[in-house]
HTML snippet that shows the backbone in 3Dmol.js (N, CA, C, O; Angstrom):
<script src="https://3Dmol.org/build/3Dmol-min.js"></script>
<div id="view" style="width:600px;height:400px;position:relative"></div>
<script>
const pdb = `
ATOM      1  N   UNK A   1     -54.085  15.572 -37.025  1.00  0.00           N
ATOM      2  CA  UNK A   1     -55.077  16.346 -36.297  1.00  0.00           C
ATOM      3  C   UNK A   1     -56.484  15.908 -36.676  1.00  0.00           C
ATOM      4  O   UNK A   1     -57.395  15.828 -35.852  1.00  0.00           O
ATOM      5  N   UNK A   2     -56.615  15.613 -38.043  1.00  0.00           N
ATOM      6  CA  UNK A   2     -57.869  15.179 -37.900  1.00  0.00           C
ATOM      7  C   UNK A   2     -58.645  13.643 -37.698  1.00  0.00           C
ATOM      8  O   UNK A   2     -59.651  13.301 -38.319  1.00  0.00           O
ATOM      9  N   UNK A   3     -58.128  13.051 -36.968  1.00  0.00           N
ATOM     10  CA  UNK A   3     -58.130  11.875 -36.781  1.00  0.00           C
ATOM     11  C   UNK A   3     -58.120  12.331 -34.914  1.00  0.00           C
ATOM     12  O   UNK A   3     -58.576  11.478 -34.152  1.00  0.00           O
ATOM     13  N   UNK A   4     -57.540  13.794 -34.252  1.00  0.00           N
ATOM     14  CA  UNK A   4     -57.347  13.515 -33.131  1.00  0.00           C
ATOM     15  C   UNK A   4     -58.051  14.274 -32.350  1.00  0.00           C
ATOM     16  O   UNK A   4     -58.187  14.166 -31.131  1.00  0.00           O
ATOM     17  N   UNK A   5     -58.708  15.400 -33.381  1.00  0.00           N
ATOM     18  CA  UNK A   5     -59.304  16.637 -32.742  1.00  0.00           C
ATOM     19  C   UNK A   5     -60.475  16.002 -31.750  1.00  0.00           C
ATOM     20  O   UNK A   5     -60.695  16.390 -30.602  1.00  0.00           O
ATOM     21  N   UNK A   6     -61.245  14.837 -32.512  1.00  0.00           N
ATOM     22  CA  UNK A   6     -62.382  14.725 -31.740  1.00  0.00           C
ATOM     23  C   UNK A   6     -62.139  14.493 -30.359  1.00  0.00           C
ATOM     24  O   UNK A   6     -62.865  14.965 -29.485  1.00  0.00           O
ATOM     25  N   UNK A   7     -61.177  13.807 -30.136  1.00  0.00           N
ATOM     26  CA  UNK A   7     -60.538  13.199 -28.710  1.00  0.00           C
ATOM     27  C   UNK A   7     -60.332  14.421 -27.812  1.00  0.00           C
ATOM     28  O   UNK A   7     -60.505  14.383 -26.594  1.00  0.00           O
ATOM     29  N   UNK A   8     -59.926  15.578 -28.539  1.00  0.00           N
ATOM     30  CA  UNK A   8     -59.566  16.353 -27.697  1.00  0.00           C
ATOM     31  C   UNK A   8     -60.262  17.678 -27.709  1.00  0.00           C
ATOM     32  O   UNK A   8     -59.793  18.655 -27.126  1.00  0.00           O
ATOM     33  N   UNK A   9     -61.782  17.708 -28.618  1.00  0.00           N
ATOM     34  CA  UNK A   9     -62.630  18.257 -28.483  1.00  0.00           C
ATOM     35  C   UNK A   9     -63.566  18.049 -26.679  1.00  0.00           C
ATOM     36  O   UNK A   9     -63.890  18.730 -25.705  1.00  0.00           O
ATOM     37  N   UNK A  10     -63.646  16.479 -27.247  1.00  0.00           N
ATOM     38  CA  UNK A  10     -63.836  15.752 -25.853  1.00  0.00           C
ATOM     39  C   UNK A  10     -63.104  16.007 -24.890  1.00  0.00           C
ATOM     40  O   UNK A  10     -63.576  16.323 -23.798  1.00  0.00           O
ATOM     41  N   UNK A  11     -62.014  15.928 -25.088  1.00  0.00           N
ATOM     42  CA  UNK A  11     -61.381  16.110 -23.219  1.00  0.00           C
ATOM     43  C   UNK A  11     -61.428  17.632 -22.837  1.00  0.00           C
ATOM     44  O   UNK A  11     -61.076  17.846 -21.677  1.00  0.00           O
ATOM     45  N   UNK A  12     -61.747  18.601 -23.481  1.00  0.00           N
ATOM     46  CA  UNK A  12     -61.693  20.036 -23.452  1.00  0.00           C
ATOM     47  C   UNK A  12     -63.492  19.867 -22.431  1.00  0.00           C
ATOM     48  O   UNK A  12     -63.950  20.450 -21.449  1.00  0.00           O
ATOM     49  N   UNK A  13     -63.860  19.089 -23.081  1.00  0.00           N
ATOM     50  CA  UNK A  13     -65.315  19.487 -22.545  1.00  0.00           C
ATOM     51  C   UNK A  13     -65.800  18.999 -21.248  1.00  0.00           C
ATOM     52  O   UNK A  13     -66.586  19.473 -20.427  1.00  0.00           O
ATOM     53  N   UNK A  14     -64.957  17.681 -21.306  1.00  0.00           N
ATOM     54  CA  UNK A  14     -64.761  16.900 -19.791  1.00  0.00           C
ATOM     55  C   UNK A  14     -64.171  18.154 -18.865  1.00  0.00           C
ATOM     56  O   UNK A  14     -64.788  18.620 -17.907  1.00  0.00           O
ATOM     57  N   UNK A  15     -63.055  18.552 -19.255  1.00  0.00           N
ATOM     58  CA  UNK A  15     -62.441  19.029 -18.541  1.00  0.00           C
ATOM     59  C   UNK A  15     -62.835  20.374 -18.184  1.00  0.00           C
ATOM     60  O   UNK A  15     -62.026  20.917 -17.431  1.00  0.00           O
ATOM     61  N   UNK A  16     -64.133  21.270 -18.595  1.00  0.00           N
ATOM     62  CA  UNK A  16     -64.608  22.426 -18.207  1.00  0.00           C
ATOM     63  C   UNK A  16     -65.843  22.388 -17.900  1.00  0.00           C
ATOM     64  O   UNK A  16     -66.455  23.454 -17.829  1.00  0.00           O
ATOM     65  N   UNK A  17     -66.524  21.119 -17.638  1.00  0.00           N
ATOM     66  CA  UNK A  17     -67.497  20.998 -16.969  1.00  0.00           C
ATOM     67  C   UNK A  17     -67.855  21.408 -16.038  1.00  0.00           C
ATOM     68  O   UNK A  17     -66.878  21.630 -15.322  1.00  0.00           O
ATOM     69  N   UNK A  18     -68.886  21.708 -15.496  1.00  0.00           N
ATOM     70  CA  UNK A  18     -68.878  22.077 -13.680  1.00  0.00           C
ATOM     71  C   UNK A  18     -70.579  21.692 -13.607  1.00  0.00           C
ATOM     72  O   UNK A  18     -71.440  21.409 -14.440  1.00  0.00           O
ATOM     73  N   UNK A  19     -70.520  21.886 -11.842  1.00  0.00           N
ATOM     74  CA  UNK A  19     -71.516  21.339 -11.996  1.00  0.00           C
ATOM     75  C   UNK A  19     -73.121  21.984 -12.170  1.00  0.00           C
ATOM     76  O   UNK A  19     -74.172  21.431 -11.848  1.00  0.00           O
ATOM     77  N   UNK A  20     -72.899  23.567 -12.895  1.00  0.00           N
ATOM     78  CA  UNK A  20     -74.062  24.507 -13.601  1.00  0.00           C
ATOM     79  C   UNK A  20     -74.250  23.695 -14.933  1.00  0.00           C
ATOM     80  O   UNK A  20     -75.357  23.902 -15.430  1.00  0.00           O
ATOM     81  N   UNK A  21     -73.300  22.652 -15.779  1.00  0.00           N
ATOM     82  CA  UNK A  21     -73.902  22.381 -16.920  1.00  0.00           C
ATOM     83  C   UNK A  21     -74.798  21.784 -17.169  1.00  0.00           C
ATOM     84  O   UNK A  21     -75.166  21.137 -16.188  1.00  0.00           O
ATOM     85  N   UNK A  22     -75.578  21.597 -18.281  1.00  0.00           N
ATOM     86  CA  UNK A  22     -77.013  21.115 -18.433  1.00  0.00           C
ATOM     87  C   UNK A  22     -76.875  19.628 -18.607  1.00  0.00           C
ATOM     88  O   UNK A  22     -77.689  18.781 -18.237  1.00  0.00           O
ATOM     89  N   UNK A  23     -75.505  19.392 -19.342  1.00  0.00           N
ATOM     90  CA  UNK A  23     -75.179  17.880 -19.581  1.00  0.00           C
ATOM     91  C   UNK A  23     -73.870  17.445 -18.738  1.00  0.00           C
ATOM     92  O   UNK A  23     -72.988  18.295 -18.856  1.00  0.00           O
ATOM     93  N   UNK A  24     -73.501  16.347 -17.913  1.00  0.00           N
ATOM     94  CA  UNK A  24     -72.680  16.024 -17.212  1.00  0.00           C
ATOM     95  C   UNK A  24     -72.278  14.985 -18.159  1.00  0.00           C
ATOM     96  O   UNK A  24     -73.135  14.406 -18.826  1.00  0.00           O
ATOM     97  N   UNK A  25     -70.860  14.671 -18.280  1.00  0.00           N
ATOM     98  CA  UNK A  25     -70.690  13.733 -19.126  1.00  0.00           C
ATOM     99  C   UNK A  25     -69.721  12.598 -18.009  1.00  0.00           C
ATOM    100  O   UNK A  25     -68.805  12.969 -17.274  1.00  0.00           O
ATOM    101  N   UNK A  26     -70.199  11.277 -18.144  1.00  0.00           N
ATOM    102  CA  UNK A  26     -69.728  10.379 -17.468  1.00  0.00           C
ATOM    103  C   UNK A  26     -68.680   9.812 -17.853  1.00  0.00           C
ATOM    104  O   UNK A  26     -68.415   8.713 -17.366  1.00  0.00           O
ATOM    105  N   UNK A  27     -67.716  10.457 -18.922  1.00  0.00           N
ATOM    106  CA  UNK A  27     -66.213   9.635 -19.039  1.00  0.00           C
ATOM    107  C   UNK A  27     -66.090   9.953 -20.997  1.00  0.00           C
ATOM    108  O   UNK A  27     -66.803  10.625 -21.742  1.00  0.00           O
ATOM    109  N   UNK A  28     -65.310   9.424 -21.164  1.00  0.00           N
ATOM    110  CA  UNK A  28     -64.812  10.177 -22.437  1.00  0.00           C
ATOM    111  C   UNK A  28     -65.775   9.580 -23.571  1.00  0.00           C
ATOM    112  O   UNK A  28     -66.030  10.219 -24.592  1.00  0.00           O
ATOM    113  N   UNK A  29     -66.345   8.161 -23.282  1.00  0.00           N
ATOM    114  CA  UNK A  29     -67.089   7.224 -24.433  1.00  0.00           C
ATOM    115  C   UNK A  29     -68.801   8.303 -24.201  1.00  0.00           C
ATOM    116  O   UNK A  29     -69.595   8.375 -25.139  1.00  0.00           O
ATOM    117  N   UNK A  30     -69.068   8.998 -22.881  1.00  0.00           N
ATOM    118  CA  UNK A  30     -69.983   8.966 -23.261  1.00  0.00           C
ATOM    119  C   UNK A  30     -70.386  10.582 -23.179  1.00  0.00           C
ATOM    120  O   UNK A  30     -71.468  11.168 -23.161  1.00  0.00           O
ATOM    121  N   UNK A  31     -69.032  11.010 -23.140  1.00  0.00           N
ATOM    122  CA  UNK A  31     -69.012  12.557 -23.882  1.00  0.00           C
ATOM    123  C   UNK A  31     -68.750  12.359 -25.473  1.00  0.00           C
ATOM    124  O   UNK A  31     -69.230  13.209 -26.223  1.00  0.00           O
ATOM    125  N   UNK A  32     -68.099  11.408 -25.957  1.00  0.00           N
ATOM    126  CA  UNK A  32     -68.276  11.445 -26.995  1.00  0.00           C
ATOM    127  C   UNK A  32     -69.634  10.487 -28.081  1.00  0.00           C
ATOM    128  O   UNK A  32     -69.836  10.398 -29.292  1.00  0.00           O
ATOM    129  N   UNK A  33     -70.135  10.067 -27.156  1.00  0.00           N
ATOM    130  CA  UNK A  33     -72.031   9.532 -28.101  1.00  0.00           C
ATOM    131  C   UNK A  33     -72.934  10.983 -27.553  1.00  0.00           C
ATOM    132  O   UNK A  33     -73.920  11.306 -28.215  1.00  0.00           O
ATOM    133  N   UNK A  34     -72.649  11.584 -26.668  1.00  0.00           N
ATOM    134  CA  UNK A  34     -73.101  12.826 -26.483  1.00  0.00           C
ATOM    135  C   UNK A  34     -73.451  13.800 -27.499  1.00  0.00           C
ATOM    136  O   UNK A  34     -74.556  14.283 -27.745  1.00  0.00           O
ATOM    137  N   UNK A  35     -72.081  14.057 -28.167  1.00  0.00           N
ATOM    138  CA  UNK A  35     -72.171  15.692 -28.555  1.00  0.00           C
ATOM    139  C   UNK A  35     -72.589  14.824 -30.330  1.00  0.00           C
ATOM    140  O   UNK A  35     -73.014  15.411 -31.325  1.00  0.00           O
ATOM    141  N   UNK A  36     -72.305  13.448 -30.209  1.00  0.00           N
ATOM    142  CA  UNK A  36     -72.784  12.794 -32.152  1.00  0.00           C
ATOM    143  C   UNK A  36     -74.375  12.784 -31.900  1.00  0.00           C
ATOM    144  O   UNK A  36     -75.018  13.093 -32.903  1.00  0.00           O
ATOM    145  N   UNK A  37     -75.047  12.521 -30.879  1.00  0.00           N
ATOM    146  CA  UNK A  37     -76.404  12.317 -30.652  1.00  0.00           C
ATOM    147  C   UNK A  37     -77.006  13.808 -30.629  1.00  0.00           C
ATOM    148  O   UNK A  37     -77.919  14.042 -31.421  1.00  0.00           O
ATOM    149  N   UNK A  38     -76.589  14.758 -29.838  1.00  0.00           N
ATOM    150  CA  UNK A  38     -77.384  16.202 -29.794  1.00  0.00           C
ATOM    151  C   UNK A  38     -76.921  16.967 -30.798  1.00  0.00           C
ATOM    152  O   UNK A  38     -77.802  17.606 -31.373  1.00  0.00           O
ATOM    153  N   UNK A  39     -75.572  17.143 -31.287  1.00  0.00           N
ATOM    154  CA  UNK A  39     -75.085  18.060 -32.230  1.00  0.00           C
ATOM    155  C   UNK A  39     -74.460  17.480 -33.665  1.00  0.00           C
ATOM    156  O   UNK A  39     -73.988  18.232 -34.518  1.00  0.00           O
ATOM    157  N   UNK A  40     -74.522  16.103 -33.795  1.00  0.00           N
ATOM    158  CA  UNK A  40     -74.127  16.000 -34.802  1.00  0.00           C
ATOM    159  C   UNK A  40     -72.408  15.589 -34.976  1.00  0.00           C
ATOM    160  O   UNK A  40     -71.557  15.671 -34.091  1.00  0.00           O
ATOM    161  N   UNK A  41     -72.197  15.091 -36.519  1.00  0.00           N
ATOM    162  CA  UNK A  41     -70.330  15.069 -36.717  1.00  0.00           C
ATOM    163  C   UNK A  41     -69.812  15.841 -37.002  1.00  0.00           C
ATOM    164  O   UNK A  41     -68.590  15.795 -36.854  1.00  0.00           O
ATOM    165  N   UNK A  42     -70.544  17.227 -37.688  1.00  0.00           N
ATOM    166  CA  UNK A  42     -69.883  18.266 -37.548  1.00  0.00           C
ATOM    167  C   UNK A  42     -69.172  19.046 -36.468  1.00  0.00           C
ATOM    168  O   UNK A  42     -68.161  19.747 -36.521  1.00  0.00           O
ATOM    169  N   UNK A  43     -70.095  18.685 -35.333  1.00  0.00           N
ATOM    170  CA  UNK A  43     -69.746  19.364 -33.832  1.00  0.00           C
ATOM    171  C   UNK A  43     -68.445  18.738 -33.400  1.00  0.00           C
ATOM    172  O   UNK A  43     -67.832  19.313 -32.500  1.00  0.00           O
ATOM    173  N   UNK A  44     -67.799  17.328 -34.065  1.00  0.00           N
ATOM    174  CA  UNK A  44     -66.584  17.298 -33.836  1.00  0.00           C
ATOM    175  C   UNK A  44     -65.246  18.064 -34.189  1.00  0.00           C
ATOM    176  O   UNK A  44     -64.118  18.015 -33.697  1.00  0.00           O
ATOM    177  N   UNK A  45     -65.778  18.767 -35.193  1.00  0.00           N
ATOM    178  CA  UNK A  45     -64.785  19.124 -36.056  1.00  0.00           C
ATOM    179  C   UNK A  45     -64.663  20.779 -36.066  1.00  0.00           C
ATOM    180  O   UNK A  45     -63.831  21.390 -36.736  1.00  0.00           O
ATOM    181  N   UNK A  46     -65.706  21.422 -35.148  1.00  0.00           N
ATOM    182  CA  UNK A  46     -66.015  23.111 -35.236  1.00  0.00           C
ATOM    183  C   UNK A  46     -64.292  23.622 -34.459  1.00  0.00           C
ATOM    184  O   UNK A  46     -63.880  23.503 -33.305  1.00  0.00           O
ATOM    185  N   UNK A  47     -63.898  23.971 -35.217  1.00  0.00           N
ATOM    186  CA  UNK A  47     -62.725  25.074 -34.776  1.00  0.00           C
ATOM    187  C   UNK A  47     -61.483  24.137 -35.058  1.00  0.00           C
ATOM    188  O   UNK A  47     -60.427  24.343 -34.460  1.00  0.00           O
ATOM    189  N   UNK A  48     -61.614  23.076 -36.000  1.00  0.00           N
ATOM    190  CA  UNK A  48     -60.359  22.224 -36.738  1.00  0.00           C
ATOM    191  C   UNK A  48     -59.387  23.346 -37.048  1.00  0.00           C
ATOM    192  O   UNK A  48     -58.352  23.683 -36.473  1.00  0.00           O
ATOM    193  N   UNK A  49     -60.415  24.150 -38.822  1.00  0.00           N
ATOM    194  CA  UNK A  49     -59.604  24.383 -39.649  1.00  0.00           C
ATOM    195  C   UNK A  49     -58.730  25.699 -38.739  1.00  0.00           C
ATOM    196  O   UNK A  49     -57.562  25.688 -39.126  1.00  0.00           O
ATOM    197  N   UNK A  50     -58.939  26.734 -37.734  1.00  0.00           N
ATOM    198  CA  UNK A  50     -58.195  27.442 -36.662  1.00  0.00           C
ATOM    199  C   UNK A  50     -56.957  27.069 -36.552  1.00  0.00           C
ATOM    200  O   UNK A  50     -55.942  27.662 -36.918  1.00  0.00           O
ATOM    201  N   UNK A  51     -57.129  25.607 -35.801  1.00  0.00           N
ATOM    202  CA  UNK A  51     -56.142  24.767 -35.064  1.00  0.00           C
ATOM    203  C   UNK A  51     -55.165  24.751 -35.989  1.00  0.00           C
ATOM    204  O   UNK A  51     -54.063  25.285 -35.865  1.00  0.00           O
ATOM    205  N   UNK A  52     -55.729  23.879 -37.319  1.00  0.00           N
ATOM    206  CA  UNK A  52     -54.704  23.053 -38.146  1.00  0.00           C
ATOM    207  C   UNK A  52     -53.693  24.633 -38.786  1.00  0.00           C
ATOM    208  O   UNK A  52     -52.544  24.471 -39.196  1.00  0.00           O
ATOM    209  N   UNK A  53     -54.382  26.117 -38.766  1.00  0.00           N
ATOM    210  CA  UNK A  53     -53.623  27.134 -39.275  1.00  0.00           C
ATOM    211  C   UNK A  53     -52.956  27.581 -38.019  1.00  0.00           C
ATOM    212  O   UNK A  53     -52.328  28.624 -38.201  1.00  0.00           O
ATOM    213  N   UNK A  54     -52.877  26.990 -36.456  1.00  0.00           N
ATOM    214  CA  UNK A  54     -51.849  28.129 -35.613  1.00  0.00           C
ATOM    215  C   UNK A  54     -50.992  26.751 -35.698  1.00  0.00           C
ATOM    216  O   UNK A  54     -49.818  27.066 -35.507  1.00  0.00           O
ATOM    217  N   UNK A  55     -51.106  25.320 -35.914  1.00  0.00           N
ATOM    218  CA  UNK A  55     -50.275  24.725 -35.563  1.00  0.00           C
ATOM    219  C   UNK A  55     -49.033  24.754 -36.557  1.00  0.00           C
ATOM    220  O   UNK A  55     -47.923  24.671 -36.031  1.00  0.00           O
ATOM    221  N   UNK A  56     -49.102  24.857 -37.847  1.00  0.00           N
ATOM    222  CA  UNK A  56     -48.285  25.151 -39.167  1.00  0.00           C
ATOM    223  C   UNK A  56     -47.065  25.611 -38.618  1.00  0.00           C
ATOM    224  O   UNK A  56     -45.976  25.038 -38.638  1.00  0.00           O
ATOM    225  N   UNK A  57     -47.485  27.158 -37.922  1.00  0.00           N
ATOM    226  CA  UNK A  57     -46.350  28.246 -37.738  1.00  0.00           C
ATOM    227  C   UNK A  57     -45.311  26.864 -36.804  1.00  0.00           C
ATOM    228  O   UNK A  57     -44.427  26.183 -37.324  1.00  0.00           O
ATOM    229  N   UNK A  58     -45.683  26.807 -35.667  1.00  0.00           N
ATOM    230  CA  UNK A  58     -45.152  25.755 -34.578  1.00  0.00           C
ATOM    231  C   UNK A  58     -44.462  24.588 -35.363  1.00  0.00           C
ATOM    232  O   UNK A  58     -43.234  24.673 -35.400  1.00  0.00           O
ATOM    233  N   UNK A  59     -44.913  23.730 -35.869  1.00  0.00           N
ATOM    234  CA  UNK A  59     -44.586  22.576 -36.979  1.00  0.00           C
ATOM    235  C   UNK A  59     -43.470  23.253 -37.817  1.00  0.00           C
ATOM    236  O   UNK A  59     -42.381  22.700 -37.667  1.00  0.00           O
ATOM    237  N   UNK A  60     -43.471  24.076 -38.474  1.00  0.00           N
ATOM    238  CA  UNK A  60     -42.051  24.971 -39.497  1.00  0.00           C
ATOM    239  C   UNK A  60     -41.302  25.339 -38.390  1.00  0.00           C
ATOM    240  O   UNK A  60     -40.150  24.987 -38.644  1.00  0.00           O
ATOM    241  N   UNK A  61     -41.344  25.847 -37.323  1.00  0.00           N
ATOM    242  CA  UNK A  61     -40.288  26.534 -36.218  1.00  0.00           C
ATOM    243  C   UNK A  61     -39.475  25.145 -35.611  1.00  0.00           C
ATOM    244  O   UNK A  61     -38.258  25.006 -35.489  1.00  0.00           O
ATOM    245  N   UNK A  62     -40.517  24.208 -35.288  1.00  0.00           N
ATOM    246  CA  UNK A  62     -40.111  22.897 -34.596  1.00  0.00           C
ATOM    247  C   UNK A  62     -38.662  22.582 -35.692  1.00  0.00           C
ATOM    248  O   UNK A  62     -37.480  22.485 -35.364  1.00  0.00           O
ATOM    249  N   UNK A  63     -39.348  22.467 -37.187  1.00  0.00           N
ATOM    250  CA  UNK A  63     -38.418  21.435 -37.824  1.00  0.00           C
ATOM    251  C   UNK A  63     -37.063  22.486 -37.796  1.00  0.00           C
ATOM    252  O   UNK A  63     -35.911  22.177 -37.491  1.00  0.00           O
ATOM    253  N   UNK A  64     -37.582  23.837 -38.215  1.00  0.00           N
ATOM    254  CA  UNK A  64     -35.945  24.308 -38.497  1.00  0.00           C
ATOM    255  C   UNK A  64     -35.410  24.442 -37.247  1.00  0.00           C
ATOM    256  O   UNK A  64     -34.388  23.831 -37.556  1.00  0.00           O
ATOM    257  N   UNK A  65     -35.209  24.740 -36.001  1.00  0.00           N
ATOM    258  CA  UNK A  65     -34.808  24.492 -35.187  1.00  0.00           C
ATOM    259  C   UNK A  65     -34.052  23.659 -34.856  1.00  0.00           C
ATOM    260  O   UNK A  65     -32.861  23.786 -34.571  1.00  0.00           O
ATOM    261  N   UNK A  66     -35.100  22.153 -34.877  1.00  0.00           N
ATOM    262  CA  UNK A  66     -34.097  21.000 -34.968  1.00  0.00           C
ATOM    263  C   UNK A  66     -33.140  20.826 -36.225  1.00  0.00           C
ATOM    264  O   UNK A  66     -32.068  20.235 -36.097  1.00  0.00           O
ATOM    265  N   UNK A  67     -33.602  21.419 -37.594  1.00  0.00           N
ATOM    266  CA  UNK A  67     -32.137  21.345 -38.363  1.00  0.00           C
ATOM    267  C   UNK A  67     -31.292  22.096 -37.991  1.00  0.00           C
ATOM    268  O   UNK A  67     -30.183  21.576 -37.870  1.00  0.00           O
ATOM    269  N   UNK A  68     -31.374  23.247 -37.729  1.00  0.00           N
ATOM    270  CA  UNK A  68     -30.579  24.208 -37.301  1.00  0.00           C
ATOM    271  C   UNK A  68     -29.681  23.429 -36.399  1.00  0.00           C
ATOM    272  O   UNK A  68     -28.646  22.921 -36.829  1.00  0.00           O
ATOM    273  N   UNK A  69     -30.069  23.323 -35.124  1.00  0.00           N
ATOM    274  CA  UNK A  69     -29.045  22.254 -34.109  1.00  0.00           C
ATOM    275  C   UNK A  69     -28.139  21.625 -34.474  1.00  0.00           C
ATOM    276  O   UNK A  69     -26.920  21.769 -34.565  1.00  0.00           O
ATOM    277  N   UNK A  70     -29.216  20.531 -34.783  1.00  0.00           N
ATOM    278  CA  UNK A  70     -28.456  19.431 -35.955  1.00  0.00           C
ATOM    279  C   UNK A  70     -27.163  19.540 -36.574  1.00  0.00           C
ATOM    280  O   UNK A  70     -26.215  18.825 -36.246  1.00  0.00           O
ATOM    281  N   UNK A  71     -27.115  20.344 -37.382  1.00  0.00           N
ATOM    282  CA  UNK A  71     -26.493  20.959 -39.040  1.00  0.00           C
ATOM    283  C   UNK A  71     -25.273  21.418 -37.601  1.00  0.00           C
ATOM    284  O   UNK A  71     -24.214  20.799 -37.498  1.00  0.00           O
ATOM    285  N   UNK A  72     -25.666  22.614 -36.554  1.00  0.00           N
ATOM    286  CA  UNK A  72     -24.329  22.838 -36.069  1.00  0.00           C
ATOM    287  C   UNK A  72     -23.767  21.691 -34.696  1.00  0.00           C
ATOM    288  O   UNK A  72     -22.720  22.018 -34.136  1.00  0.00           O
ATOM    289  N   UNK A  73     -24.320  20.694 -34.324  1.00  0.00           N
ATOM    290  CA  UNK A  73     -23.632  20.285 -33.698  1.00  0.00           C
ATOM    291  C   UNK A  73     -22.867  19.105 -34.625  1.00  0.00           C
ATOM    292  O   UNK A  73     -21.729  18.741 -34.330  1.00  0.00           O
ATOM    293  N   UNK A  74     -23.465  18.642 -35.570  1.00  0.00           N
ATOM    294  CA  UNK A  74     -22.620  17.722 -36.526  1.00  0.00           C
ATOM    295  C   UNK A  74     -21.459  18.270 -37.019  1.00  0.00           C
ATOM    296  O   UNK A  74     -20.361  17.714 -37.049  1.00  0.00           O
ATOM    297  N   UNK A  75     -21.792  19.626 -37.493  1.00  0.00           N
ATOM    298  CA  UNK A  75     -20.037  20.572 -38.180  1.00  0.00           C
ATOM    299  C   UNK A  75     -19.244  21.334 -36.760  1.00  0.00           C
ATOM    300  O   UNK A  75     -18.397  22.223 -36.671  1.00  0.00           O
ATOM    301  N   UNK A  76     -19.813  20.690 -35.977  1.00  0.00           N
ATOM    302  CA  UNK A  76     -18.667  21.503 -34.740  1.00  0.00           C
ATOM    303  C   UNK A  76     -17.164  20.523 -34.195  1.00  0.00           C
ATOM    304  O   UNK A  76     -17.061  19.514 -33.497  1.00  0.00           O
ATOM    305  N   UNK A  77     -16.678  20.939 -34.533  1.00  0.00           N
ATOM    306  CA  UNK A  77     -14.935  20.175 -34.057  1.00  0.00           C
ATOM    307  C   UNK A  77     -15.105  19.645 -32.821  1.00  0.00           C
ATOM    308  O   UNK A  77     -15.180  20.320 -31.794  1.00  0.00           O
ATOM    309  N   UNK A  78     -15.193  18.027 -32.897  1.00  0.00           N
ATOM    310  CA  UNK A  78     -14.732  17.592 -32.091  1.00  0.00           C
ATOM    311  C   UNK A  78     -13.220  17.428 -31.412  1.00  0.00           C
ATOM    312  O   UNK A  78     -12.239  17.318 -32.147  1.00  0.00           O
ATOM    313  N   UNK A  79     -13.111  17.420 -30.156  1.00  0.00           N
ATOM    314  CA  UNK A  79     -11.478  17.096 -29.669  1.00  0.00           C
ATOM    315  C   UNK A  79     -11.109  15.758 -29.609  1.00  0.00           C
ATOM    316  O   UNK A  79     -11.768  14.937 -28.971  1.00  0.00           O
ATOM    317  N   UNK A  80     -10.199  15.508 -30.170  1.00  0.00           N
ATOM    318  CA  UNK A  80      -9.996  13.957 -30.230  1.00  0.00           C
ATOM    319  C   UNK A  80      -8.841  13.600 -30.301  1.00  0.00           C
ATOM    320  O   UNK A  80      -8.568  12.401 -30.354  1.00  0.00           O
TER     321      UNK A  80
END
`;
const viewer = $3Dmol.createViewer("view");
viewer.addModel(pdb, "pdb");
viewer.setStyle({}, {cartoon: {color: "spectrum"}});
viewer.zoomTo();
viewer.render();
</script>
């Protein structure tokens, strides 16, 4: 995530643009020299640490799940 947030800080912003905003951004390179030129590298990163705490829950459910599966379709009797 943190290597990806900025990307998708950016496409959040592309993507709720309209045309009342003060800044129009012409494509992803130059929404992103945008928000490093007016706001800084912090402005990439505002609402990370949020993210990185709802994604946890999701990430632990994902894995046991798939062990869970796993674990019972490997011990289930095949017919043979």
């Amino acid at each position: 995530m943190l290597a990806t947030y900025p990307m998708d800080l950016v496409r959040g912003r592309i993507t709720v643009q309209t045309d009342k905003c003060s800044t129009q951004y012409r494509g992803i390179a130059h929404a992103l020299t945008t928000v490093l030129c007016e706001e800084g590298q912090h402005a990439l990163y505002k609402g990370w640490l949020p993210s990185v705490i709802g994604v946890i829950p999701y990430v632990r459910l994902n894995f046991e799940v798939y062990e869970s599966l796993k674990d019972y379709l490997v011990n289930q009797d095949h017919p043979g």
